[in-house]
C-alpha positions as a Markdown table, in Angstrom:
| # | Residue | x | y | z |
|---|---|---|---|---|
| 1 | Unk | 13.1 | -33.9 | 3.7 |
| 2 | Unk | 13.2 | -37.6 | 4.1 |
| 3 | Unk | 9.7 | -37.6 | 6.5 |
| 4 | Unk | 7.7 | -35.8 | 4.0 |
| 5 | Unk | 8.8 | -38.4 | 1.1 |
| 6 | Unk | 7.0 | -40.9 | 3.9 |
| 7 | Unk | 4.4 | -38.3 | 5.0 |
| 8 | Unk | 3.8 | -37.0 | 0.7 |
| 9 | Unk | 1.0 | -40.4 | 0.3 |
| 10 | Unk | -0.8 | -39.3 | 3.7 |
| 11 | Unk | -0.9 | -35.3 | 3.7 |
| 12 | Unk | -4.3 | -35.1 | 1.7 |
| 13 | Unk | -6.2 | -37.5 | 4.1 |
| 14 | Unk | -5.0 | -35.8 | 7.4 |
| 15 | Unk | -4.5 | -31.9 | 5.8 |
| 16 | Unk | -7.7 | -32.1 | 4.0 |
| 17 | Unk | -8.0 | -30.1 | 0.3 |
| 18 | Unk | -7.0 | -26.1 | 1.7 |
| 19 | Unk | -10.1 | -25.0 | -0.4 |
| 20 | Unk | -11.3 | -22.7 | 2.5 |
| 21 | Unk | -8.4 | -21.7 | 3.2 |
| 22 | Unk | -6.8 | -20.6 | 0.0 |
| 23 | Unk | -10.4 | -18.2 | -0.5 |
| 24 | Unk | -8.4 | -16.0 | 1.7 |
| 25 | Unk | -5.2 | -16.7 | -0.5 |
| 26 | Unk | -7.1 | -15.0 | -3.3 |
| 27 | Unk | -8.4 | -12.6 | -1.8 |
| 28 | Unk | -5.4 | -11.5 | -0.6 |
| 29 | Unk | -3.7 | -11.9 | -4.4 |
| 30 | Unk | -7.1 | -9.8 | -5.6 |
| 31 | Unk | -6.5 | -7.1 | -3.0 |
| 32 | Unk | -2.8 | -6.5 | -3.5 |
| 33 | Unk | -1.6 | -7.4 | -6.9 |
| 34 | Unk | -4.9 | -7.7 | -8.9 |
| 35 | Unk | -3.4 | -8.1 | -12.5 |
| 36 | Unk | -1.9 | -11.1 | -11.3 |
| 37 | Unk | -1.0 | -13.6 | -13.9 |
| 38 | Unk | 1.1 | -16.2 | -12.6 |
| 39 | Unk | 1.8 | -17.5 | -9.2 |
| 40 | Unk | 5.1 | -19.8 | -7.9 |
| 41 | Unk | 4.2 | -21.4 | -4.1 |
| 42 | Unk | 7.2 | -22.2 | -2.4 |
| 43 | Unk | 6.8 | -25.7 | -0.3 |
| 44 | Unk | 3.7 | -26.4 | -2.5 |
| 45 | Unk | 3.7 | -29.8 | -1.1 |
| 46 | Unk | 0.8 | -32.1 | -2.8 |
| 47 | Unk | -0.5 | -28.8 | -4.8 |
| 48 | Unk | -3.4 | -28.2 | -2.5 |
| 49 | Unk | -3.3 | -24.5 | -2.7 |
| 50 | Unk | -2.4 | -25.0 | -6.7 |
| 51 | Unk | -5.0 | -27.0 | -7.3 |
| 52 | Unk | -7.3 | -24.3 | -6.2 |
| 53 | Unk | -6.0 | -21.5 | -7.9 |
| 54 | Unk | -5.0 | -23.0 | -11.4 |
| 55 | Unk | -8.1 | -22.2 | -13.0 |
| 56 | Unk | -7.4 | -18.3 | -12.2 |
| 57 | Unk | -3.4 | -18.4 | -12.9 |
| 58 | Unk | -0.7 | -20.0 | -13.9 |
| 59 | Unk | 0.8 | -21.8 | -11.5 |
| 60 | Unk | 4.1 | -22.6 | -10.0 |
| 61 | Unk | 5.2 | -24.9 | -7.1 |
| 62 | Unk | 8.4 | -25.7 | -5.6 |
| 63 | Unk | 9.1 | -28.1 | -3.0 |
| 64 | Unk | 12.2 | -30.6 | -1.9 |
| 65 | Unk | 10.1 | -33.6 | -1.2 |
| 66 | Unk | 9.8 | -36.0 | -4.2 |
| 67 | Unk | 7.1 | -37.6 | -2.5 |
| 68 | Unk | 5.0 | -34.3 | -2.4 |
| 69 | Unk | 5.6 | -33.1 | -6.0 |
| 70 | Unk | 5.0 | -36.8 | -7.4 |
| 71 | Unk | 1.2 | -36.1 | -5.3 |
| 72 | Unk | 1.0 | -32.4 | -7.4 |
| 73 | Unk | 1.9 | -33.6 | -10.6 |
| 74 | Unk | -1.1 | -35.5 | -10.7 |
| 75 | Unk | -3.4 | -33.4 | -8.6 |
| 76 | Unk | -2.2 | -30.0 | -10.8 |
| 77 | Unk | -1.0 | -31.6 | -14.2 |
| 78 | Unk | -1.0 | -28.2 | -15.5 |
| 79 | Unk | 1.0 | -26.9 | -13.0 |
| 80 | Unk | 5.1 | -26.7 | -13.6 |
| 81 | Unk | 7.0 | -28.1 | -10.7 |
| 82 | Unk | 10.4 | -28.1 | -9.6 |
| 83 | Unk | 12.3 | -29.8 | -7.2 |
| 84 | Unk | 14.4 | -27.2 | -5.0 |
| 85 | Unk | 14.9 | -25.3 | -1.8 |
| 86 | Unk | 13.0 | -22.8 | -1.3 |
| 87 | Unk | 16.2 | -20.6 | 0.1 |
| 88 | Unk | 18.2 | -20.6 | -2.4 |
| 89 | Unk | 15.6 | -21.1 | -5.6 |
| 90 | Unk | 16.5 | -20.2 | -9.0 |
| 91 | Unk | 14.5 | -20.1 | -11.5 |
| 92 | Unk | 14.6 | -19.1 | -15.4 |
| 93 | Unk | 10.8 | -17.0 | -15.0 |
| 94 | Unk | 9.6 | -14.0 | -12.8 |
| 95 | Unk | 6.4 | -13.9 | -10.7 |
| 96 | Unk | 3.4 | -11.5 | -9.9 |
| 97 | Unk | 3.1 | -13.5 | -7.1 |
| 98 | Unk | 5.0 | -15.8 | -4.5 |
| 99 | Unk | 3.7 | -17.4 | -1.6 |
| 100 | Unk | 4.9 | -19.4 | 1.3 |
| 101 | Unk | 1.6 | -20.6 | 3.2 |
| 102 | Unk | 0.7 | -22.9 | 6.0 |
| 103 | Unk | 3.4 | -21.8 | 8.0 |
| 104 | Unk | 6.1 | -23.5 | 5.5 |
| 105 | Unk | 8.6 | -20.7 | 6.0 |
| 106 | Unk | 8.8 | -22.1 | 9.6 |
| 107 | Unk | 11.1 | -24.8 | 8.0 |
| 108 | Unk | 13.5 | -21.8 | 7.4 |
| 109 | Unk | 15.5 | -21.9 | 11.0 |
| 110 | Unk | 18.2 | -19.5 | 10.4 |
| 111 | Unk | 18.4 | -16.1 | 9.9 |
| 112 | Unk | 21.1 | -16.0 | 7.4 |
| 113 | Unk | 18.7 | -18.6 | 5.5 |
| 114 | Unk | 16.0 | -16.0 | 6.3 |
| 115 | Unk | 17.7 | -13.4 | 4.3 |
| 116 | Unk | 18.3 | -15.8 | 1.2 |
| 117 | Unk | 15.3 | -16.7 | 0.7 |
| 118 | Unk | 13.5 | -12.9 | 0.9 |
| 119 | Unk | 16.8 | -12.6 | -1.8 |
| 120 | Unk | 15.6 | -15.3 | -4.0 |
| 121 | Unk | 12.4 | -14.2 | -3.6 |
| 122 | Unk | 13.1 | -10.5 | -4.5 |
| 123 | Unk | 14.7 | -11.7 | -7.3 |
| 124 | Unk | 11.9 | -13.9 | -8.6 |
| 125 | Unk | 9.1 | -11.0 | -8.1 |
| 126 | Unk | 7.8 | -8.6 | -11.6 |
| 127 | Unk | 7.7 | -5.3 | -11.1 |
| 128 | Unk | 4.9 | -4.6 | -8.9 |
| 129 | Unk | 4.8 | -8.1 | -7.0 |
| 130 | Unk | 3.9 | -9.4 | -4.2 |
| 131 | Unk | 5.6 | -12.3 | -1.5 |
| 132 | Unk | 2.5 | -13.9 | 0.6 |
| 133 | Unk | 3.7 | -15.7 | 3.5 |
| 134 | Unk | 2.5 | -17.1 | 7.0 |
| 135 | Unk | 4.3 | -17.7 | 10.0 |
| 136 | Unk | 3.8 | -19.3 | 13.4 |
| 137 | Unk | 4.8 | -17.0 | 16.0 |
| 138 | Unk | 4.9 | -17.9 | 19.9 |
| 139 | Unk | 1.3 | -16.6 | 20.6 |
| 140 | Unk | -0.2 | -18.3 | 17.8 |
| 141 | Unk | 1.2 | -21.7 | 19.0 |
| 142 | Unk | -0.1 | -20.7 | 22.3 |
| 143 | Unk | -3.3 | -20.7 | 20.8 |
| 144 | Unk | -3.1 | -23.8 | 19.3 |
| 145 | Unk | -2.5 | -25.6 | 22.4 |
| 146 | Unk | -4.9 | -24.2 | 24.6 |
| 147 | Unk | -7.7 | -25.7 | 22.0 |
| 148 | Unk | -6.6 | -29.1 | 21.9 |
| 149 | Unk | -9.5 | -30.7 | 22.8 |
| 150 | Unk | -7.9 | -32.2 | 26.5 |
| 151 | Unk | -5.7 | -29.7 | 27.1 |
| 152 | Unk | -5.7 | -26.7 | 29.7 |
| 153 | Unk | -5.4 | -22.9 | 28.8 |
| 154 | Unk | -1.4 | -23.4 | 29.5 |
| 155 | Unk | -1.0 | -26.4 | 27.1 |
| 156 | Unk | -1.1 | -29.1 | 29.8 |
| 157 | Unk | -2.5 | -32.1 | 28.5 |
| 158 | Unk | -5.3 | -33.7 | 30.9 |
């Protein structure tokens, strides 16, 4: 975690504020768990995505990086933070909602560490909730690469 206690004072000015993004983060909450009261985000990072939907919930974020969650605090004062791994998380409340967005659960690498963490999550989760995540996959880095502005459909760089 040690380059995203560098990376924490930067992330804002090259991530931008997620605002678009987490739109579709609400919608999604609307859809699929619409009595949603409270919300934990797992590798919260700078509270981008908390930020956004504090004045709809209460909000939850969890991240390793010092760095990150010294960024949140001030961002998302309301906001309660904690400073722990999202695989093996434990926590004293329960959720209507937990999310793991902008590809954060790729930091999980292994699948035993896989299965914790839908454990911890499980166990987190009221009745009734929901677990948001994103992932990159193989074709979506594909995609990725083939739109880098310079670079050929196969990810050659000109």
């Amino acid at each position: 975690m040690a380059s995203y206690d560098i990376f924490g004072k930067f992330y804002d000015a090259i991530m931008g504020d997620r605002a678009e993004a987490t739109k579709s983060l609400r919608e999604f909450i609307r859809k699929e768990c619409p009595e949603a009261k409270n919300i934990l985000e797992l590798g919260c990072g700078t509270g981008s995505v908390l930020m956004h939907l504090a004045n709809d919930y209460e909000v939850y974020g969890l991240d390793q990086s010092k760095q990150m969650l010294s960024v949140a605090t001030k961002k998302v004062p309301q906001a309660r933070l904690f400073r722990q791994d999202m695989v093996r998380f434990n926590l004293p409340e329960r959720f209507d909602v937990i999310c793991c967005v902008f590809d954060s659960i790729n930091h999980v690498l292994r699948f035993t560490d896989w299965k914790q963490l839908f454990t911890s999550v499980y166990r987190h989760l009221s009745d009734g909730g929901v677990f948001i995540f994103d992932i990159n996959t193989q074709n979506k880095l594909d995609r990725h690469i083939a739109n880098l502005p310079g670079c050929t459909s196969s990810g050659t760089i000109l």
